[in-house]
N, C-alpha and C positions, 0 to 999 in steps of 0.2 A: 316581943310578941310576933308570932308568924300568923300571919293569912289564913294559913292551907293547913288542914289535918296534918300532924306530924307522922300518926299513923299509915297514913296513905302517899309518902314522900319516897318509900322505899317500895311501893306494890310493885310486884315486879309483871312482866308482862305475861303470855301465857301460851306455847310456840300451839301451833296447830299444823294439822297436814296441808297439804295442795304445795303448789311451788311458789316459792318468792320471786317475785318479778327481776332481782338482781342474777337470781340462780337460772331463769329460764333464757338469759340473753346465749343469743347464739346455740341455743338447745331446739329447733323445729320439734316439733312431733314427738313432743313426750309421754310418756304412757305414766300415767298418774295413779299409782296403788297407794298412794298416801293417804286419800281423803275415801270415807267407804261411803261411796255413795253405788244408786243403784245401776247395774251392769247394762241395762236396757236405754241408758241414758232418760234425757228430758224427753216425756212426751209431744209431740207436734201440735195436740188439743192445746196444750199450757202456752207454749211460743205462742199461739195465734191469739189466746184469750189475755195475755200478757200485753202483744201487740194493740188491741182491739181497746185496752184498759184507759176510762179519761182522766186525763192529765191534767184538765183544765179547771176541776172541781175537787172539793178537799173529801179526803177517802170519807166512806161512812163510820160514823162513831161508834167504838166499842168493837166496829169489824162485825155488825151484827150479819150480813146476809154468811158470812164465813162460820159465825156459829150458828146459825139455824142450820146450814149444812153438816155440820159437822155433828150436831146434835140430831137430827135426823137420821145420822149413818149410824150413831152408835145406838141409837135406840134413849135418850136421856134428854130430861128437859134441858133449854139454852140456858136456864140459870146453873145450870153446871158446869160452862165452856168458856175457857178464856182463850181470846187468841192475841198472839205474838209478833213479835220482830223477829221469830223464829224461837229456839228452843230456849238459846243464854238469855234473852230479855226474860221469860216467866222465869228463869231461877235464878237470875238477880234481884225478880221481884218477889219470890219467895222468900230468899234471906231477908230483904225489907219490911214486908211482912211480918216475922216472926219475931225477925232480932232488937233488943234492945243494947245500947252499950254495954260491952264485957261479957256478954252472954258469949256461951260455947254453942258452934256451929259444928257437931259431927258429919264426919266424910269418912265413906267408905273406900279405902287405896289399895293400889295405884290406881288410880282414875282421872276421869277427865279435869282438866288445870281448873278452871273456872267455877267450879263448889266453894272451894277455899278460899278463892279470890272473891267471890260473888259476897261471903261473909266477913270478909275484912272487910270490903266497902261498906258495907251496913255496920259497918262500926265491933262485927262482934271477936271471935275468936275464933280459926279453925282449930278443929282437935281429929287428927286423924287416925282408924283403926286398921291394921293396912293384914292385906290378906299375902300370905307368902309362899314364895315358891316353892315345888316345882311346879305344881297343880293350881297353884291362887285358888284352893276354893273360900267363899265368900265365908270370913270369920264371925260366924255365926253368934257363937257363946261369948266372944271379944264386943261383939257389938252391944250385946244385950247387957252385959256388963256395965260396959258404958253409959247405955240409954239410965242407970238408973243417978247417975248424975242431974237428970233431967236437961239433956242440951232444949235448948231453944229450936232446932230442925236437925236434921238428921237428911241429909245428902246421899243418894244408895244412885246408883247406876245398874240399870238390869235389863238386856245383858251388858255386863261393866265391858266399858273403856278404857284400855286397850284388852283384858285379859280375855273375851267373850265368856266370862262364866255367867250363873243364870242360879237367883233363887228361884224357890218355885211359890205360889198363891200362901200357902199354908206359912212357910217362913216372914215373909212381908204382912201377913196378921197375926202371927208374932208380936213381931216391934212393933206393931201398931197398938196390943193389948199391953205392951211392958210401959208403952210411954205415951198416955194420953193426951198430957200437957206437953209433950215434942211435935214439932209439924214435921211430916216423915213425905219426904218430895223423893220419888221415884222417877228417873228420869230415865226415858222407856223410846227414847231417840233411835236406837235399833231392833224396837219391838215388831217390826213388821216383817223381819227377818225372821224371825224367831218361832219355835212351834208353837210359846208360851211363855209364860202364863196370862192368863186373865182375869186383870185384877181387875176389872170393872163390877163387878159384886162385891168388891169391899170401898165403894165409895161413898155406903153409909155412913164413913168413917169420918166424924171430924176433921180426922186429924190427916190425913190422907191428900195428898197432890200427885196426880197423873201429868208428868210433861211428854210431851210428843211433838216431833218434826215433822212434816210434809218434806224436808229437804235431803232427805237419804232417800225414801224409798223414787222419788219423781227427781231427783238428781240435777234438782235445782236451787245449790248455796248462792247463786248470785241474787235470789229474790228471797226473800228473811222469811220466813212466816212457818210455825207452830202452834201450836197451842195446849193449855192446861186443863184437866178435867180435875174437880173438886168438889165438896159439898156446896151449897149456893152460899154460904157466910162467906167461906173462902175464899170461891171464885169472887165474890164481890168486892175482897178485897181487895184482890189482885188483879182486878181490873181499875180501881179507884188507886193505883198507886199509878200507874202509865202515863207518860206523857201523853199530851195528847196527839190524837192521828197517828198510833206508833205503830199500826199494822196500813201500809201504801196500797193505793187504789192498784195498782200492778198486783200486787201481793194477794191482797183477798181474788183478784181477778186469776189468780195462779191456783189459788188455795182451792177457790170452786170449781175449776178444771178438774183437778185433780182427783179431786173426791166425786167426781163424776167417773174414774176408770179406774172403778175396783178391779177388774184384768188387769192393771199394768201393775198395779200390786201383785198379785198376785204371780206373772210372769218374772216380775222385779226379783223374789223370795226363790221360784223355782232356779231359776239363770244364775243367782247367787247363790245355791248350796251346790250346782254344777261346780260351777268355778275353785268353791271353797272344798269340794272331794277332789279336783285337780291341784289345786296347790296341795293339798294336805300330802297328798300321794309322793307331787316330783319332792317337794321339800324330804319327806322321807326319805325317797332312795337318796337324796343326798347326803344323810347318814344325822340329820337333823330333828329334834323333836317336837311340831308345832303343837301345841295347845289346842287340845277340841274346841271348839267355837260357838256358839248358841246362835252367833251375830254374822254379819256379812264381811268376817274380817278373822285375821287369827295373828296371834304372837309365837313367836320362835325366838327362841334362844340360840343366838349365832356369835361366834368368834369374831372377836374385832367388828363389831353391828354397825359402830359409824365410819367403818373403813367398809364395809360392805356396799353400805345405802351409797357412800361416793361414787364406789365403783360402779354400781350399776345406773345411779344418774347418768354416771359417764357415757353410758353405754344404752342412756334411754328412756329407762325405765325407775320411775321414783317412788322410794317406798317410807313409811316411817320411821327414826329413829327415834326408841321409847326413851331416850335418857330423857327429856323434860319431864315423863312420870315418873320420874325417880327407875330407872330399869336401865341402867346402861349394859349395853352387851344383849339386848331385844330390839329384834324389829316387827313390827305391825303391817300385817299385807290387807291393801282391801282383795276381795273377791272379785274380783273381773271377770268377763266372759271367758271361758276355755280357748281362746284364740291370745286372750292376753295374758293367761297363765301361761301357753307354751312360750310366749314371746320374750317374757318374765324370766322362767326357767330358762333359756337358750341361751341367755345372757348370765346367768347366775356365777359367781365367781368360784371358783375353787379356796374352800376357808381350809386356814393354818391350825 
C-alpha cells in the first residue's frame, strides 16, 4: 500500500521563462525576453501601495475590496469575480471544479505546461488537440470534434502560449454551443495586449470561465494575483474551493493600484506592439520567419534554438527555449521596449 497517489509520483514539473537563480550567478544585468511581461515595467503607484500594505492583519476574505474593483472596471456584478494567487491558482481550481476521476481534461497545444498538469492533479486525464506548423492556426474542426466526447473542461489559451494566434468572439461561442455540459476556461493572461476579442458578452454562458492576470500587463510576477470572471454558480464555486487567505494583503493592495491606472495599460499594449514591429522586422532581415503575434511576444523558428538561447545568455540577453512545449528548434521573444530589441539584435548570433 502507498500513501501518495500513484498517479501524481511521475507529475513531472513545468519549465517557465525568467532566469534560474543557478543560471544568473556571475550574469549582472541580464535582459530578460523570456518572461512577457509588460515593457513599461512595474508601476511606482503599485511598489508604494505594495509597501503601505498591512502585514499585521489576515488579508480580507474572498479578496473582496479586489473584486468590487475589478467588477467596477468591467462593468459586472462581484458575484461574477473571482480573484487569485494569480492566473495558475483559478485554473487549477478550474480543473477541481469540473473534474471528477478519469474524466478527460481537453487542451488546446502547444501551450502553456500547466492545463495538463492542472488536470492530472485533479485526478483527470489530459487529452491534447495540438495545432501545427508552420502557421499553428487554432485547430478549430480538431477541437470540435473532440468537444463531442464531452470532456469535463476544455483548456484554450487566447492569445495561445507561445504561438500568439488568436480565435476570434464568434469561434469561442462555438464550443461553448458544441459542448454545454464541458466547462470551456479561456485563459485570456495576454489579453491586454491584444486588439481582441471581447468575450465579456458571452458570459451568460454557463459554461464559460474568463481567467485574467494583473501580472503581464503591471509586470509584476513577484506578487500573485489574477482573477476569473464567470457566471455567479461558477464563480461561487471557484471561490469555495481556495484555501483560505489565498489572495495576500500585499497582493489585493497591488491588484487595486493597478486597476486604478488604466494608462499604464494602455501605454503597456502601445510600447509592446512597438517593440513586437522591431523584433518582427530585425528577426526578418536575419533571413528568419517569426510568427505574427496577437500577444506581447512572438515565436520563430531558428536553427539549433537551444544553441541559440545559450549563445545569447552568454552574451546577455535571455530568451525562451519552446522545447518544454513540445517545439524544439523555436524560441519565444518577449516584446521589449525598442532600446531592448536593438540590444537583443546586436547580440544575435549568426545561425548555421
Amino acid at each position: 500500500m502507498t500513501l501518495l497517489r500513484p498517479d501524481l509520483l511521475d507529475l513531472p514539473e513545468v519549465p517557465h521563462g525568467s532566469l534560474a537563480a543557478s543560471e544568473a550567478r556571475g550574469r549582472p544585468g541580464i535582459l530578460d525576453l523570456s518572461a512577457n511581461l509588460s515593457p513599461l515595467g512595474v508601476p511606482p503607484a503599485v511598489r508604494e501601495a505594495v509597501a503601505r500594505a498591512p502585514l499585521e492583519a489576515y488579508p480580507e476574505p474572498d479578496a473582496l475590496p479586489l473584486r468590487e474593483a475589478i467588477a467596477a472596471r468591467l462593468g459586472l456584478s462581484v458575484a461574477h469575480v473571482v480573484a487569485g494567487n494569480g492566473a495558475v491558482d483559478l485554473i487549477w481550481r478550474a480543473a477541481l471544479v469540473a473534474l471528477r476521476p478519469g474524466q478527460q481534461g481537453l487542451v488546446v497545444g502547444p501551450t502553456f505546461g500547466e492545463y495538463a498538469r492542472a488536470v492530472r492533479v485533479a485526478g483527470g486525464e489530459p487529452l491534447e488537440v495540438r495545432a501545427q506548423p508552420p502557421d499553428f492556426a487554432p485547430p478549430l474542426a480538431e477541437v470540435m470534434a473532440a468537444l463531442r466526447a464531452a470532456p469535463a473542461v476544455l483548456f484554450l489559451c487566447n492569445p495561445n502560449n507561445p504561438t500568439g494566434t488568436l480565435l476570434p468572439a464568434e469561434a469561442i461561442a462555438q464550443l461553448l454551443n458544441a459542448a454545454p455540459e464541458t466547462l470551456v476556461v479561456v485563459d485570456e493572461a495576454y489579453q491586454q495586449f491584444s486588439a481582441g476579442p471581447d468575450l465579456l458578452p458571452l458570459l451568460g454562458r454557463e459554461n464559460l470561465v474568463l481567467v485574467r492576470s494583473l501580472t503581464k500587463t503591471y509586470a509584476m510576477p513577484g506578487v500573485r494575483v489574477g482573477y476569473a470572471l464567470a457566471s455567479p454558480p461558477v464563480a461561487a464555486a471557484l471561490r469555495r474551493v481556495a484555501p483560505p487567505w489565498s489572495v495576500s494583503a500585499p497582493a489585493i493592495a497591488a491588484g487595486l493600484a493597478a486597476l486604478a491606472l488604466p494608462e499604464w495599460e494602455e501605454a503597456s499594449q502601445r510600447l509592446a506592439r512597438r517593440g513586437l514591429e522591431c523584433l518582427m522586422a530585425g528577426l526578418r532581415a536575419r533571413g528568419l520567419a517569426p510568427l505574427p503575434s496577437a500577444a506581447n511576444f512572438l515565436l520563430v523558428a531558428v536553427p539549433a534554438a537551444t544553441r541559440v538561447r545559450q549563445q545569447l545568455l552568454e552574451r546577455g540577453v535571455l530568451v525562451r527555449d519552446c522545447t518544454s512545449f513540445g517545439l524544439p528548434g523555436y524560441l519565444r521573444i518577449a516584446a521589449g521596449p525598442p532600446a531592448a530589441i536593438e540590444r537583443l539584435l546586436a547580440v544575435w548570433p549568426e545561425c548555421e
